[in-house]
Each structure stands twice: as C-alpha cells, then as structure tokens.
N, C-alpha and C positions, 0 to 999 in steps of 0.2 A: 506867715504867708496869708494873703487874702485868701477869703472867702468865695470869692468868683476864680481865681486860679486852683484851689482845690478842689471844689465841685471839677472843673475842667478835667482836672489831671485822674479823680477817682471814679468819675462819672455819678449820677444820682440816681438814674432808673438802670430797671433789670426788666428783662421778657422772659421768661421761663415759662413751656408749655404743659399741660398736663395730659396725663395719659390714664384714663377712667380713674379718675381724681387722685392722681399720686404725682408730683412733681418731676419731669423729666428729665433728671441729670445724668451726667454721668458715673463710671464706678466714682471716678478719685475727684469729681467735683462736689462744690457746700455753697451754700450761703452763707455771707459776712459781711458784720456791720460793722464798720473801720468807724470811731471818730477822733476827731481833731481835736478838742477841746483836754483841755488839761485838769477841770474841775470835773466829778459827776454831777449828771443833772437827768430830768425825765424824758425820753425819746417815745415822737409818736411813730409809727409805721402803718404808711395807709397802702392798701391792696388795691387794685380793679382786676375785677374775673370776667373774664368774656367767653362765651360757651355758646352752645346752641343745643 
C-alpha cells in the first residue's frame, strides 16, 4: 500500500491535552505507534507543547 494512502487511513498527528503536566486520557485509552515497514529501523518522534 502507498505511503500517502496509509498516512490517510492511520492518521499522523494526535492532540492530547494536559492537565498540571500529566496527559489527559482516559481509563482504557494509550498511545501507539503502529509501523508499516517490515524491516526495523530508527524512528524520530517530535512533540510541540503549547501552555501558557
């Protein structure tokens, strides 16, 4: 499967808010990082924090 139809179908960003610096999910929700690739290799993962 292409590359631009997977981005599509898993999405690439996430907004998760924080609540006095702890991640606000829920009980039964997580983060996960699905990949595609059939070989391993080294993944970056970049943040942006917005606060005031």
């Amino acid at each position: 499967m292409p590359a631009h139809l997977r981005a599509t179908l898993t999405g690439i960003q996430l907004t998760i808010p924080l609540i006095e610096g702890q991640l606000a999910l829920g009980t039964w929700q997580g983060i996960y990082l699905f990949e595609h690739r059939r070989r391993p290799h080294r993944r970056q993962i970049a943040m942006h924090l917005l606060g005031s």
